[in-house]
N, C-alpha and C positions, 0 to 999 in steps of 0.2 A: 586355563584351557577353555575354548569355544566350542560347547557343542556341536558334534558338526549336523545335527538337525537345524541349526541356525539358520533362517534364510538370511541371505547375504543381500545387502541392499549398497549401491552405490548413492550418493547424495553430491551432486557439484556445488563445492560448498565455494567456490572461486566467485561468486557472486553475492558474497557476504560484506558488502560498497557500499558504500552513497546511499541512495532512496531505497534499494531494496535490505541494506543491513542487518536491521531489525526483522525482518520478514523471515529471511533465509536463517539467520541465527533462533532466533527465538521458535520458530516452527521445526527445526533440526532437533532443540533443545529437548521439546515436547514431542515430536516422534517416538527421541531413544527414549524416554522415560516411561510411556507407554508401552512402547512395543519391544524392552528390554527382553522383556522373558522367551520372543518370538525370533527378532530381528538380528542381526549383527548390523552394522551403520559400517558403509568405507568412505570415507568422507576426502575427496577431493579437493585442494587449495593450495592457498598459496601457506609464505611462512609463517606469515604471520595469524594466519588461523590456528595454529598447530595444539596454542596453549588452550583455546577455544574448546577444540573436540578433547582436548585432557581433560577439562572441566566437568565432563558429559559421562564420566567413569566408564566403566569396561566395555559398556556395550556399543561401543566407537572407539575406528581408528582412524587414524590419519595417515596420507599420502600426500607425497609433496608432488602438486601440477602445474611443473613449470610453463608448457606451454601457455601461449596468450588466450583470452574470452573470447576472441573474436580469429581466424586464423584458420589454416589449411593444415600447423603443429596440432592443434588440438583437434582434428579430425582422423588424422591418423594416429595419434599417439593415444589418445583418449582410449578408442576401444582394444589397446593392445594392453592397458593397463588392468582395462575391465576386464580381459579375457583372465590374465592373471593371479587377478584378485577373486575368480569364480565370481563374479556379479549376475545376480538371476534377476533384478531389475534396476533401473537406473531415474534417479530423481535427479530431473534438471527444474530447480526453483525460477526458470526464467525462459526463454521462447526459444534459445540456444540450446541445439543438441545438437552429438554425433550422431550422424543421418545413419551409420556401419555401425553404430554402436554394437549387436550381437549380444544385447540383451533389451528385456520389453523395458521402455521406456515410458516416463510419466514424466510431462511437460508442461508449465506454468503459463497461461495466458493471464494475464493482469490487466490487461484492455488492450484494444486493438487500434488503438490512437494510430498508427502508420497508415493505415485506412482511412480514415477520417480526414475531414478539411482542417482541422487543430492540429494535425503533424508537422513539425519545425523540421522534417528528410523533406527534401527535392533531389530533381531528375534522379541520377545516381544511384544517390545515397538510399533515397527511397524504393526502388525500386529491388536494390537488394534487400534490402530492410522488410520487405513485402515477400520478397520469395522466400527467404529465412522461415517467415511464420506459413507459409501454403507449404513448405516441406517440412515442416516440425509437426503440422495438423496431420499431413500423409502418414509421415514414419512415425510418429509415437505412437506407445498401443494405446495409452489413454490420456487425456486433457483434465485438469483442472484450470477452472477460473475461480474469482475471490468474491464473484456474487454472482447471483442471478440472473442478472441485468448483462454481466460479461459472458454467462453460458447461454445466452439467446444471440448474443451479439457474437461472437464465436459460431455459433449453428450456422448463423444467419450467413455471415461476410465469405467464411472461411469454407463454406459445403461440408463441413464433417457430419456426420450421424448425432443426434442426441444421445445414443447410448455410448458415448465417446467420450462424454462430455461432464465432467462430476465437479460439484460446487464444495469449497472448503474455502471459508469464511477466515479473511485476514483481522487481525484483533489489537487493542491499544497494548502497546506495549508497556512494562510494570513502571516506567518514569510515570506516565499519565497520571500515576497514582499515588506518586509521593505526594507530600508533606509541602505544599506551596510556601514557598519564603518570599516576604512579600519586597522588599528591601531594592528588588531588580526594577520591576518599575512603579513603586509608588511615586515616583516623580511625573506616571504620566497619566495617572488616575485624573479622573473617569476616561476610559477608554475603549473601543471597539476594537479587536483584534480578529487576523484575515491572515490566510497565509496563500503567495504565491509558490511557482516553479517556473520551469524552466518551458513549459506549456502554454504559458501565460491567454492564449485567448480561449483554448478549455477552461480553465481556472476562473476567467472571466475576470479579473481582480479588477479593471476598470472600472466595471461598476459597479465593485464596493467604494471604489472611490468618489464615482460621484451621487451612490445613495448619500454616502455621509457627506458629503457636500450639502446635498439638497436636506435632510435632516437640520445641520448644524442652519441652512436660511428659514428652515420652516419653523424651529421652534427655540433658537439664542441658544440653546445649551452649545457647551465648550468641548463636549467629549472629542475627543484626539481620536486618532485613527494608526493601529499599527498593525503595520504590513511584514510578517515575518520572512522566509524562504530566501530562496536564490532564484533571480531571472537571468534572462538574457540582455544584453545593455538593450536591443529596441525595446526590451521586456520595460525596465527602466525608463526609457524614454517618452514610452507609451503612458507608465504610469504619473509623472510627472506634469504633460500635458495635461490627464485628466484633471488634475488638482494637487498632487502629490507637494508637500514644502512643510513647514514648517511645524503642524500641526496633524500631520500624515508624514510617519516616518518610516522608510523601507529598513527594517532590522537586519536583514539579509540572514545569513543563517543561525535559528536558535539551537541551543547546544540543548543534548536531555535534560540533563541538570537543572535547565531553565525550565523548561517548556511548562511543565505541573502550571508553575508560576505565570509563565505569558498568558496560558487560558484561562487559569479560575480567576487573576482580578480583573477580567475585562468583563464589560455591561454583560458582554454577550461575545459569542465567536461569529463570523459572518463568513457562509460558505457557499460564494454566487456562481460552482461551477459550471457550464456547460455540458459537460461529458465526464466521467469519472468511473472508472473500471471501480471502484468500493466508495474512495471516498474516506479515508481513515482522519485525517484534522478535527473533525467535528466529532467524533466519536471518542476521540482522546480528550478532547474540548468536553465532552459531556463527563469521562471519565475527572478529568480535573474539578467537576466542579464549576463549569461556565452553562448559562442557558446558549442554545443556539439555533439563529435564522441562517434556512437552508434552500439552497433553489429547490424547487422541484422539479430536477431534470435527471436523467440517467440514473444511476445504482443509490443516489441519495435518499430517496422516500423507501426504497428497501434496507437502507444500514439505520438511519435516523430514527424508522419507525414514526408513534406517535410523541414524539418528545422533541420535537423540533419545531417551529412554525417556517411553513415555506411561503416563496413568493415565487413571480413569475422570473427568472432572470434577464429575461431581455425588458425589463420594466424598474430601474432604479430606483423609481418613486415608490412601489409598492413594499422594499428593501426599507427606505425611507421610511416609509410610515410602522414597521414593525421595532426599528429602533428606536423610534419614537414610543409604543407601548415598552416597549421594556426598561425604558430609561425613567418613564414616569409611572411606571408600576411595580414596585420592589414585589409584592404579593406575587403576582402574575411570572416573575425571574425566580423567586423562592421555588414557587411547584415543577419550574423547567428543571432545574437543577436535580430538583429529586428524579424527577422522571427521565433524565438522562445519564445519573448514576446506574440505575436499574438498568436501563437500555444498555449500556456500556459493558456491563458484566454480562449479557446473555451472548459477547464474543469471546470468544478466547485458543489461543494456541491446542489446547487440550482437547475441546472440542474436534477443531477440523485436522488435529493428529490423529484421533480415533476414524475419523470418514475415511482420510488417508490411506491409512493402516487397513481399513476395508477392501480399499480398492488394491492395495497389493496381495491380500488373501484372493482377493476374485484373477486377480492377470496370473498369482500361482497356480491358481486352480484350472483356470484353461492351459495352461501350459504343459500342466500334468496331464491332461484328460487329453490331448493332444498326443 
């Protein structure tokens, strides 16, 4: 039986996909584990979530949300569930909510790239895609972003209040931390490793490509260049141009299993984004075990800290030249290494579960005082 002191928390756990996976599951995980003693979890998904929130013991349940992510079904169907279920607040891990939902809501900005000249939406598509996030800033009671860099950028774009607005820090997931098997690619040793997406000109991956171009003319060394993620084929296209063949390989998606391994045996991880709502590759890269050069643009110099050496990104050369110290300074890649294991562990699920859990004591507490 459930206390019925319980407070009842909804969680849309339907976004447990692709690039957010790891985010929505693992931040779910550490919620109920923390706030068992307080919370009850109703967790929202599809089927194949089901074994997921069984794994999470008593203090979660599960409900089956057939309606679609996207959709006018999950608008109306959503909050008839929530009413229900007694849901006295509603976590959406992602910038999609029922607007009727008929409980306080707490909604996910991760970056606001729809905004920005880096958004792969036009006319249309964009367009809704922008009103989505200006009525989720409206109706929810309250906003998380995944850094800093995203809650000023959020205040900024979006006109919401700062006190609106609460930081809880996204974190390597526990692959980062396995046991690196080397076997995957010593066949491409010495090598630089980079990961794009589907963003490709935030990501900037180009010019990691022609840093190490210019690198490999400046100084004969042989190091390979691998390109992990999934682009877009102009994504592809684009990278090819720059240099991309035979010695520059696009990996396209690395599985967890690997990844430990993609980032600790390379010289270095090289992360030349442009724009970046956190910024998690290089953090996990530090977690595995790799030194790493980092632009210093957007929420990067806030996740990296001092354990990273940054460069300009719109300056290839200057990329250039930091591969070059770390390729002929084993000393200089040993100290990154440590000081980006340390870096790596002051993020975690557990942490920004407890901020969390704060800010739903504070939306109960106005609610009641109301």
């Amino acid at each position: 039986m459930v206390p019925a002191e319980m407070k009842r928390i909804g969680y849309d756990l339907r976004w447990k996909t692709g690039t957010l996976d790891h985010y929505v599951g693992d931040l779910l995980a550490a919620l109920v584990a923390e706030g068992k003693e307080e919370f009850r979890f109703i967790c929202y998904g599809e089927s194949r979530h089901e074994k997921f929130v069984k794994s999470l013991g008593g203090a979660a349940e599960f409900r089956l949300a057939p309606w679609p992510r996207y959709g006018l079904a999950a608008q109306l169907d959503f909050p008839r569930a929530l009413r229900k279920d007694r849901v006295q607040i509603l976590h959406c891990p992602f910038y999609v909510m029922p607007w009727l939902a008929g409980a306080a809501t707490v909604v996910t900005f991760h970056d606001i790239i729809p905004f920005t000249k880096y958004s792969d939406k036009r006319g249309l598509s964009r367009f809704l895609v922008c009103s989505m996030y200006r009525m989720a800033a409206r109706r929810a009671k309250a906003i998380l972003t995944v850094s800093d860099f995203s809650r000023q950028d959020t205040v900024r774009v979006l006109g919401v209040r700062e006190s609106k607005v609460r930081v809880a820090h996204d974190a390597p997931g526990p692959y980062a931390f396995t046991e690196p098997k080397p076997d995957r690619y010593a066949d491409y040793m010495p090598y630089f490793a980079c990961m794009t997406a589907r963003h490709i000109e935030s990501k900037n991956t180009v010019a990691a490509v022609k840093a190490w171009k210019i690198f490999r003319e400046r100084t004969g060394l042989r190091h390979k260049l691998l390109i992990g993620g999934n682009t877009t084929e102009e994504g592809r296209a684009q990278l090819v141009e720059a240099g991309c063949g035979e010695d520059c390989r696009l990996l396209g998606f690395v599985p967890d299993e690997e990844m430990a391994s993609f980032f600790h045996y390379a010289e270095a991880f090289v992360t030349p984004s442009l724009y970046e709502g956190f910024g998690l590759p290089p953090l996990e890269a530090m977690a595995a075990g790799a030194p790493v050069l980092s632009s210093n643009a957007a929420s990067l110099p806030e996740v990296c800290g001092d354990a990273a050496l940054y460069f300009d990104p719109s300056r290839p050369e200057d990329l250039a030249d930091l591969m070059n110290q770390i390729a002929t300074h084993p000393e200089l890649g040993k100290r990154m290494i440590e000081k980006g294991r340390g870096r790596a562990k002051m993020f975690s699920y557990q942490k920004s579960a407890s901020r969390i859990l704060d800010l739903y004591r504070d939306l109960l507490n106005m609610a009641q005082a109301r």
